[in-house]
Structures are given as structure tokens and as C-alpha cells.
The first five atom37 places (N, CA, C, CB, O) and aatype in JSON, in Angstrom:
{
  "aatype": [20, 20, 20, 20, 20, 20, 20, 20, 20, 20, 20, 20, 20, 20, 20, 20, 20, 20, 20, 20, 20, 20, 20, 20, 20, 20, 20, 20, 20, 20, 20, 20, 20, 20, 20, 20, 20, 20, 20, 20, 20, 20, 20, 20, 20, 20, 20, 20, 20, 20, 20, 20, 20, 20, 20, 20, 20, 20, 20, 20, 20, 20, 20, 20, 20, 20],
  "atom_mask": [
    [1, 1, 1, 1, 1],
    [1, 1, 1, 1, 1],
    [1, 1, 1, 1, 1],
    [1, 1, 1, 1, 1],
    [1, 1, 1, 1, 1],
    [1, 1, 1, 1, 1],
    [1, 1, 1, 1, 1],
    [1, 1, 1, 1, 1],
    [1, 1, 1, 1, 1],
    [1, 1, 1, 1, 1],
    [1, 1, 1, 1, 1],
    [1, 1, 1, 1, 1],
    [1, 1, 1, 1, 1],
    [1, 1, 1, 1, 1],
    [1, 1, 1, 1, 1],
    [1, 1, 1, 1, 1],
    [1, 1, 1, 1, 1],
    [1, 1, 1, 1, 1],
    [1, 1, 1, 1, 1],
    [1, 1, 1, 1, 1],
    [1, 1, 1, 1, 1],
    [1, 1, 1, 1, 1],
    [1, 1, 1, 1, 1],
    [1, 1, 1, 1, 1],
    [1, 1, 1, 1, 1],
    [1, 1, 1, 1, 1],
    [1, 1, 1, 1, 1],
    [1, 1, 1, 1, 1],
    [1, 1, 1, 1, 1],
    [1, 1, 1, 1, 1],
    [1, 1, 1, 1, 1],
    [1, 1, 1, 1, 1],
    [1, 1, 1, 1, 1],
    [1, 1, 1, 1, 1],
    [1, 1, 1, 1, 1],
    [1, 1, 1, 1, 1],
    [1, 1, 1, 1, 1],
    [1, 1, 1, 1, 1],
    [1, 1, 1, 1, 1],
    [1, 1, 1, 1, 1],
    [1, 1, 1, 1, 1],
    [1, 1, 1, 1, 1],
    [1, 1, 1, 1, 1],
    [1, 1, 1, 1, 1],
    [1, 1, 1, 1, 1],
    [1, 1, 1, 1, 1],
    [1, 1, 1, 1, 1],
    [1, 1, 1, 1, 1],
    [1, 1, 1, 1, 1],
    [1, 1, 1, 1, 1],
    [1, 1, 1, 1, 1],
    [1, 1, 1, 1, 1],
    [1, 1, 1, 1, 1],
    [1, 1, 1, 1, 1],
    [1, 1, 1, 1, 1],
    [1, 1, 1, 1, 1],
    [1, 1, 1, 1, 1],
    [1, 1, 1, 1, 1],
    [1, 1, 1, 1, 1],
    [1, 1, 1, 1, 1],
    [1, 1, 1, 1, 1],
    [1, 1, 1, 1, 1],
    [1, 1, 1, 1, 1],
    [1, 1, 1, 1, 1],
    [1, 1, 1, 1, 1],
    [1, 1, 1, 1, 1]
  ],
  "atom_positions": [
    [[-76.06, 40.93, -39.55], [-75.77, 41.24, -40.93], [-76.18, 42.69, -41.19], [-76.52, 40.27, -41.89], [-77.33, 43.06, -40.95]],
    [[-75.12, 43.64, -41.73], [-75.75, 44.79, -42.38], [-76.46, 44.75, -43.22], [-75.15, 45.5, -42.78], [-76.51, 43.68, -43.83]],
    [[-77.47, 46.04, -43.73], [-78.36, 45.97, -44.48], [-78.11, 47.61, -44.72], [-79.74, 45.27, -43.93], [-77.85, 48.53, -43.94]],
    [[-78.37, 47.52, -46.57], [-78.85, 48.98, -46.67], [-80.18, 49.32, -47.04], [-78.12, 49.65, -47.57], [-80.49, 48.51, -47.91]],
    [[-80.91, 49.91, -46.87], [-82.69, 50.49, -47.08], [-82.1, 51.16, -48.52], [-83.62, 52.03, -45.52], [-81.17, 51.96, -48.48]],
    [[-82.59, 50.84, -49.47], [-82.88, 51.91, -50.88], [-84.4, 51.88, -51.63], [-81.73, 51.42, -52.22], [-85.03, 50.83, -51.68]],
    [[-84.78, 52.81, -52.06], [-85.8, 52.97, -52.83], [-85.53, 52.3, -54.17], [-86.12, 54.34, -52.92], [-84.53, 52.49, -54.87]],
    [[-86.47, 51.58, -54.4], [-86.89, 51.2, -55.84], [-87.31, 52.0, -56.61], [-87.75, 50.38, -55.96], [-88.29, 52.64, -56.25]],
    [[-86.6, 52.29, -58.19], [-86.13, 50.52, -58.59], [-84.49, 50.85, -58.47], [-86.69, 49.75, -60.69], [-83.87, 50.28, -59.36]],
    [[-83.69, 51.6, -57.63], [-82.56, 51.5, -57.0], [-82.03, 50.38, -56.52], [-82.59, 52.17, -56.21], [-80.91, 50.01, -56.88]],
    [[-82.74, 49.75, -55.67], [-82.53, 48.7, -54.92], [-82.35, 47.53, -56.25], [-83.84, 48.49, -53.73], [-81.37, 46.81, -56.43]],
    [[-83.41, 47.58, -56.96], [-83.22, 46.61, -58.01], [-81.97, 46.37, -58.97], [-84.18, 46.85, -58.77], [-81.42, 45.33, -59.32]],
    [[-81.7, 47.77, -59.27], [-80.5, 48.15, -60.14], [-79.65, 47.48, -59.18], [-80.15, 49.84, -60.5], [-79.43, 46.27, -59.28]],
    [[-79.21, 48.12, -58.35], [-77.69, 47.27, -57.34], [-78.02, 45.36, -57.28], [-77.74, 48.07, -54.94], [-76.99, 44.73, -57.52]],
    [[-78.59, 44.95, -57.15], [-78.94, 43.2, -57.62], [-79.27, 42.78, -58.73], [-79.98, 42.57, -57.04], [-79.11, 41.58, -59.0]],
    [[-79.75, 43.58, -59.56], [-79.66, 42.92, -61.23], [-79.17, 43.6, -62.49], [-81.02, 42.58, -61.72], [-78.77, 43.03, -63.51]],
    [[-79.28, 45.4, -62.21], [-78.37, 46.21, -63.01], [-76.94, 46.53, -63.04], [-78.77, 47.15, -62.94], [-76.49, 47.15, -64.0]],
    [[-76.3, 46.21, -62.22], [-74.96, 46.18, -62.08], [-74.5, 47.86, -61.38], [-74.31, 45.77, -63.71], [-73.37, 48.36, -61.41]],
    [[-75.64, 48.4, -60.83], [-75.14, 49.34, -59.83], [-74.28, 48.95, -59.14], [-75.92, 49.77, -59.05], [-74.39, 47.84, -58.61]],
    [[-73.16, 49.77, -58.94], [-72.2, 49.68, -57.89], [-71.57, 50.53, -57.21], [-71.44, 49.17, -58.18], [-70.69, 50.27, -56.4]],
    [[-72.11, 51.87, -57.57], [-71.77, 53.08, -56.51], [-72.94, 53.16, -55.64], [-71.51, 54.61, -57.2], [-74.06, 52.74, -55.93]],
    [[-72.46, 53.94, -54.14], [-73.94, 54.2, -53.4], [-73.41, 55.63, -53.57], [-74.43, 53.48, -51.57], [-72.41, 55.77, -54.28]],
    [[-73.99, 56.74, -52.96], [-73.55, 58.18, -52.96], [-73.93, 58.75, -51.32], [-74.46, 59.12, -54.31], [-74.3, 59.86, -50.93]],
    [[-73.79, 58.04, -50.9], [-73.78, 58.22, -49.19], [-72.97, 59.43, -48.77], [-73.04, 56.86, -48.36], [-71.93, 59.65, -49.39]],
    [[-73.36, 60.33, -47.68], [-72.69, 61.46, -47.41], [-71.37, 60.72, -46.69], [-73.61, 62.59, -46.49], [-70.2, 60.96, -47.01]],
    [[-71.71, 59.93, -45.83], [-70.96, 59.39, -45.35], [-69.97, 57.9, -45.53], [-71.54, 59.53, -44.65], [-70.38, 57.05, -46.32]],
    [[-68.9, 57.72, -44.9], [-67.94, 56.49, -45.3], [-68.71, 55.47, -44.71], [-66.31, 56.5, -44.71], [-69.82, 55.55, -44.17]],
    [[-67.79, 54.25, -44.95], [-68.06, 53.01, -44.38], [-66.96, 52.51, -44.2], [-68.85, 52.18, -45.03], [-66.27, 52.98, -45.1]],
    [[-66.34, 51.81, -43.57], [-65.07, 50.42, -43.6], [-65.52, 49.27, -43.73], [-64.18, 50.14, -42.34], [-64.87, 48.24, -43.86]],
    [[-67.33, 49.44, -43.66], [-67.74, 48.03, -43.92], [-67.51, 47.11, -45.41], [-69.18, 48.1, -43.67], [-67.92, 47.46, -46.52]],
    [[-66.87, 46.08, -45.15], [-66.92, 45.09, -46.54], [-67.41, 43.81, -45.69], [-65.14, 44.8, -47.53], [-67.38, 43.26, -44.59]],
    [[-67.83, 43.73, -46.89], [-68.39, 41.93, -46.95], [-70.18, 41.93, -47.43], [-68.23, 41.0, -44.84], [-70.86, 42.67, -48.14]],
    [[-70.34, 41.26, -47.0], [-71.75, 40.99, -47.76], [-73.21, 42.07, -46.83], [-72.1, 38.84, -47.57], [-73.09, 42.97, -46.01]],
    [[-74.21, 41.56, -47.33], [-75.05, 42.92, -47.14], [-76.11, 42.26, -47.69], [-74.59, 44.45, -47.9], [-76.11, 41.43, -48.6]],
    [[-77.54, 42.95, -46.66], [-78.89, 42.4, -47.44], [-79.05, 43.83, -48.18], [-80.46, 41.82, -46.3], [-78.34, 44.79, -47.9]],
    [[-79.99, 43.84, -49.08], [-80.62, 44.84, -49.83], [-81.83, 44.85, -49.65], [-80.44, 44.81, -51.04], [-82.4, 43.98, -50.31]],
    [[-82.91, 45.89, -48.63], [-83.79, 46.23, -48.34], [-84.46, 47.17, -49.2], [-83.6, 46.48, -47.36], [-84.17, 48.35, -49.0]],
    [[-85.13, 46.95, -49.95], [-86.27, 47.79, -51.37], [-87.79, 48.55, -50.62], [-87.09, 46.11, -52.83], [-88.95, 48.26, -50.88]],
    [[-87.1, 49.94, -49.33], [-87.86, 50.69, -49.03], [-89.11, 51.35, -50.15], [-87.01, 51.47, -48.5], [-88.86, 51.73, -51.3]],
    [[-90.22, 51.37, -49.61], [-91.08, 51.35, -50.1], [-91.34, 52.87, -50.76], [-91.87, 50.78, -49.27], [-90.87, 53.64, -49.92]],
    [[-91.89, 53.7, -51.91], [-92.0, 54.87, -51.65], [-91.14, 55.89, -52.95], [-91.49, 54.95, -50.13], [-90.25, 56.69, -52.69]],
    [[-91.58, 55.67, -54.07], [-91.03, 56.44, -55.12], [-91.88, 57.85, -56.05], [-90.71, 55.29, -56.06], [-93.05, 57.93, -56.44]],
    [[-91.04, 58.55, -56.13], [-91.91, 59.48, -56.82], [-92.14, 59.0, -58.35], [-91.25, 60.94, -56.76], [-91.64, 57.9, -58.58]],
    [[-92.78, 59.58, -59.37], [-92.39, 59.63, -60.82], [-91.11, 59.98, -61.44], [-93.14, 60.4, -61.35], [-90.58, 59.54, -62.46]],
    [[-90.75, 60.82, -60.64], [-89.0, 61.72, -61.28], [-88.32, 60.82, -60.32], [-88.54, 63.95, -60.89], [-87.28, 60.39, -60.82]],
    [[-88.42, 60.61, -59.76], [-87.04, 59.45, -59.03], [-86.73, 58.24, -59.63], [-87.35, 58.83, -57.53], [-85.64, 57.67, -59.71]],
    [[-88.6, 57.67, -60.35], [-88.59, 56.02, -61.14], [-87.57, 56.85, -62.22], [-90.56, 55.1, -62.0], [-86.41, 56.46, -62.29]],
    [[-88.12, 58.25, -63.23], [-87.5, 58.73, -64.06], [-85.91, 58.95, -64.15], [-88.08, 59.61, -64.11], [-85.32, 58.84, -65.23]],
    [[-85.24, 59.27, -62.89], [-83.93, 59.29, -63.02], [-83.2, 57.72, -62.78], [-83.47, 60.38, -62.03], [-82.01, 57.4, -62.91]],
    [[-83.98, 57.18, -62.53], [-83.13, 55.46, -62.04], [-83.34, 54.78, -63.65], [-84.34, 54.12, -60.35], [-82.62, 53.86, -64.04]],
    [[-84.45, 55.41, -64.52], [-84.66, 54.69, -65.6], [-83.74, 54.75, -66.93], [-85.87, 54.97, -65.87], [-83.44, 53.94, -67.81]],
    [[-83.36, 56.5, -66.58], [-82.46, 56.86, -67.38], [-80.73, 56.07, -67.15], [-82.56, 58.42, -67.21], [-79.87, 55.68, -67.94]],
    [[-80.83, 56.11, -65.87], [-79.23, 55.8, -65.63], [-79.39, 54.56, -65.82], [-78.45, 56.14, -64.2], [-78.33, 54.43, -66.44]],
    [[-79.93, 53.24, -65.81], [-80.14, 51.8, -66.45], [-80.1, 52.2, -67.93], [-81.69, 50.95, -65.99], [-79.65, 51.22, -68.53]],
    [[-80.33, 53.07, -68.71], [-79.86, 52.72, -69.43], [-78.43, 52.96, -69.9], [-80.56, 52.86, -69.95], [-77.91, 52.43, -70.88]],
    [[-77.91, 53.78, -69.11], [-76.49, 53.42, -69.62], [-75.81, 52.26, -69.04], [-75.59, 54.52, -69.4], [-74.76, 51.82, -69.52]],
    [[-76.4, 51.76, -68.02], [-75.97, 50.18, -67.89], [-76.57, 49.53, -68.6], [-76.11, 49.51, -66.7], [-76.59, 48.32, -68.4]],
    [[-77.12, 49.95, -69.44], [-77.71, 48.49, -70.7], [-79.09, 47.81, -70.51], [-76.65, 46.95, -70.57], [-79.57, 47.11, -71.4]],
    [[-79.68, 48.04, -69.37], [-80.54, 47.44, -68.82], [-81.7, 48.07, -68.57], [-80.11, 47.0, -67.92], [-81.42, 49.27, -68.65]],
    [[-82.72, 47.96, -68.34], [-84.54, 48.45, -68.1], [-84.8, 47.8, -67.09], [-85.83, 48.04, -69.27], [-84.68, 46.61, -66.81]],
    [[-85.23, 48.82, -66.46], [-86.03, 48.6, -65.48], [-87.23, 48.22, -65.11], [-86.01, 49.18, -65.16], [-87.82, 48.5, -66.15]],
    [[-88.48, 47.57, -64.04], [-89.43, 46.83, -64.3], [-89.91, 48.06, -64.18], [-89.83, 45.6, -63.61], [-89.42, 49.07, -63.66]],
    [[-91.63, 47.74, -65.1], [-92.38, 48.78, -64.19], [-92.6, 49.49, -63.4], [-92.79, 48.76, -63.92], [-92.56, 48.82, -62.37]],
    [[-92.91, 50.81, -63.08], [-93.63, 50.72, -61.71], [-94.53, 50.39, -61.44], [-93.8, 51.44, -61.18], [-95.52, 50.39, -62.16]],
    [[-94.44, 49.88, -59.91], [-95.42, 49.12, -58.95], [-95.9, 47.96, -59.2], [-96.49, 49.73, -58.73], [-97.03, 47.55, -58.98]],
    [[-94.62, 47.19, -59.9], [-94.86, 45.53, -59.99], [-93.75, 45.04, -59.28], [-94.91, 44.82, -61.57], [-93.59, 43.82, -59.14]]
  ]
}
């Protein structure tokens, strides 16, 4: 099974925020299903930019580091 590694709360957004772009330099032909791996390791401005873009999906994000 493929898997992609993303940082949280990224990883979170794509399984409960309705993320659905990745921005990968590179393609894929892969379709079908996929685990979502929530690599460990966020700055403050990274929680800050994932928090802002949930909200234009409508949604909030958990804390950090819960």
C-alpha cells in the first residue's frame, strides 16, 4: 500500500478537513487508496499557515501537540 508522510496538522486536514490538493514537485499516476502518515515535527508558522487555510475550508484545527 502507498503511503504519503505529511506534517501535522496537514495530515489532519486531508482526513477530516477536506484537503484535497498535495503540491508535490512531482507527478503521480498513482490512484486508489493510500495510508496517511502524520510525520512528526511542526514549526509555529507552519501550525500558522495550515490554520489559516482550514479556515477557508470551514474547519479548525486541533491544537498543537494534542
Amino acid at each position: 500500500m502507498k503511503t504519503l508522510a505529511i506534517k501535522q496538522p496537514w495530515a489532519w486536514l486531508i482526513i477530516h478537513g477536506g484537503k484535497d490538493i498535495e503540491n508535490r514537485t512531482w507527478l503521480s499516476k498513482y490512484r486508489g487508496r493510500f495510508l496517511v502518515h502524520a510525520s512528526q515535527g511542526m514549526t509555529k508558522d507552519e501550525y500558522a499557515d495550515a490554520a489559516e487555510f482550514a479556515k477557508h475550508l470551514g474547519v479548525t484545527v486541533p491544537p498543537a501537540g494534542e
